[in-house]
C-alpha positions in Angstrom: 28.2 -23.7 0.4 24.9 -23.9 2.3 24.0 -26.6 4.5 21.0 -28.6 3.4 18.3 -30.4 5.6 16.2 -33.3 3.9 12.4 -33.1 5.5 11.0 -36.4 4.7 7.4 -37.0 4.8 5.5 -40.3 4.8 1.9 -42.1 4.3 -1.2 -39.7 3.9 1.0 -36.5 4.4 -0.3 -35.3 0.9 -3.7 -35.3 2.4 -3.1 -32.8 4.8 -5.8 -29.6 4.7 -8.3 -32.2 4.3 -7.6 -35.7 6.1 -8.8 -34.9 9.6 -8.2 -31.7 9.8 -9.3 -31.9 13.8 -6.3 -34.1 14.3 -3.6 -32.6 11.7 -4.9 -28.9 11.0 -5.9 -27.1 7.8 -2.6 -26.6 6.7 -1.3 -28.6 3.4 1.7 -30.4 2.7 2.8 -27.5 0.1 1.8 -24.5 2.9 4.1 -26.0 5.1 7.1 -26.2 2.5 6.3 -22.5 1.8 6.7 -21.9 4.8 9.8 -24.2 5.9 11.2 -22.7 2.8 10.5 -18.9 4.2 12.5 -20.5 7.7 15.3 -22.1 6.3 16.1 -18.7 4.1 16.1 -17.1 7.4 19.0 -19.5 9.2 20.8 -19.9 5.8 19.9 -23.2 5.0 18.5 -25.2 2.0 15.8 -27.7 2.5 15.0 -30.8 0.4 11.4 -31.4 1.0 9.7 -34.7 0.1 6.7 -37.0 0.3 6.0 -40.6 0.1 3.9 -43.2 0.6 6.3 -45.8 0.7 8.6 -47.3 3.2 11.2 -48.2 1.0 11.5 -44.7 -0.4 12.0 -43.3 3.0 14.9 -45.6 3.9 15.9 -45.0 0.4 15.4 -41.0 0.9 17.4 -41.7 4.3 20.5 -43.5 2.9 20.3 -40.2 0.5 21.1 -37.8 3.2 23.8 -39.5 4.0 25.5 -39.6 0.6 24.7 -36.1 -0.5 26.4 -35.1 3.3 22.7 -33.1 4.7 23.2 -31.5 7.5 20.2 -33.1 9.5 17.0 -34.9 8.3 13.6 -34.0 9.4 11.3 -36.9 9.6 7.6 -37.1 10.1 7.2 -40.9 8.6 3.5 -40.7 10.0 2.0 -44.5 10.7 5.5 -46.0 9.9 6.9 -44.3 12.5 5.2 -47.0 14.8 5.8 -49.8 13.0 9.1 -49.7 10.7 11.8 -51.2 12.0 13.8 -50.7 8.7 13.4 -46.8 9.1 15.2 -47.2 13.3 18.1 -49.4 11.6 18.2 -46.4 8.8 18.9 -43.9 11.4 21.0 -45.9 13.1 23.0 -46.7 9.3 23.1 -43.1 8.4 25.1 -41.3 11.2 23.0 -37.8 10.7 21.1 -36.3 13.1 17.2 -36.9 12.4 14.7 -35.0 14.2 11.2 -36.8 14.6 8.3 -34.4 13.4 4.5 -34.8 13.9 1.7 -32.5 13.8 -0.1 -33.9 16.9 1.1 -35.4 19.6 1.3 -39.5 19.6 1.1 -39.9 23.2 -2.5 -38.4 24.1 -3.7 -40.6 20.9 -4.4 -44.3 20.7 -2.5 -46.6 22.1 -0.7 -47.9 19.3 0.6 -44.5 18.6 2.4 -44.3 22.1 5.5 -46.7 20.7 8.1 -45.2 18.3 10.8 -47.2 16.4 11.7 -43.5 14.5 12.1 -42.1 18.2 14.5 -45.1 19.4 17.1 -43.4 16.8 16.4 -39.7 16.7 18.3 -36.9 18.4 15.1 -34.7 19.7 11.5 -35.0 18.7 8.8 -32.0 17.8 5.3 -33.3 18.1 1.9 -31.5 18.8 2.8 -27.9 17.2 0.6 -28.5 14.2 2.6 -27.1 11.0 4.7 -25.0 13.1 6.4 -27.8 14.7 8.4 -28.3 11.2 9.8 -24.6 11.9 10.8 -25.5 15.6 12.7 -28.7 14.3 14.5 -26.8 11.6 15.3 -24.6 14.3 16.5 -27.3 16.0 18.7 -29.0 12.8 20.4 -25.4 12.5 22.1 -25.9 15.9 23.9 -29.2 14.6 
């Protein structure tokens, strides 16, 4: 049986290629699945990649993980990684390692950015390595 990793993705994600591409890079949503898809092949792993604007759906999403025993959970909940306290106590609830994800880098952003509720809970954190950071954390969920 192969080992499954949820990558959860929250608000605006699907607007990567095209929201601020300065900030988050040209690549879209669907060309980093291809690609996450390409790297999980390679360590023998499935991925269940996702999208949502909706808080609810990613603590739903989360309690998922759980219950279908994934391996790990990559999470890149975007602005509600600042501000949702309901996705820390899912974390906490779920008992699976979840590896923060962002294409830039919080901490040289605005100051709001600089506190994470997601990070209080994670195991590592990938941030700043554009769409190639998703690669490095699955790398990362392999090892658990």
């Amino acid at each position: 049986m192969i080992d499954t990793v949820f990558v959860l993705n929250g608000p605006n994600l699907n607007l990567l290629g095209t929201r601020e591409p300065e900030i988050y890079g040209s690549a879209t949503l669907a060309d980093i699945e291809a690609m996450l898809q390409d790297k999980a092949r390679e360590l023998g792993l499935a991925i269940d990649f996702r999208q949502t604007n909706h808080e609810g759906v990613l603590v739903d999403w989360l309690h998922e993980a759980r219950a279908t025993g994934a391996k790990a959970v990559l999470l890149n909940a975007a602005a509600y990684t600042h501000t949702s306290i309901a996705l820390l106590d899912a974390i906490k609830a779920i008992e699976l390692p979840v590896i923060e994800v962002h294409l830039s880098d919080p901490a040289t952003r605005e100051p709001f950015r600089h506190i994470s509720y997601v990070g209080m809970a994670a195991v590592a954190e990938v941030k700043g390595l554009g769409a190639n950071g998703y690669a490095v954390a699955l790398a990362k969920a392999a090892a658990f």
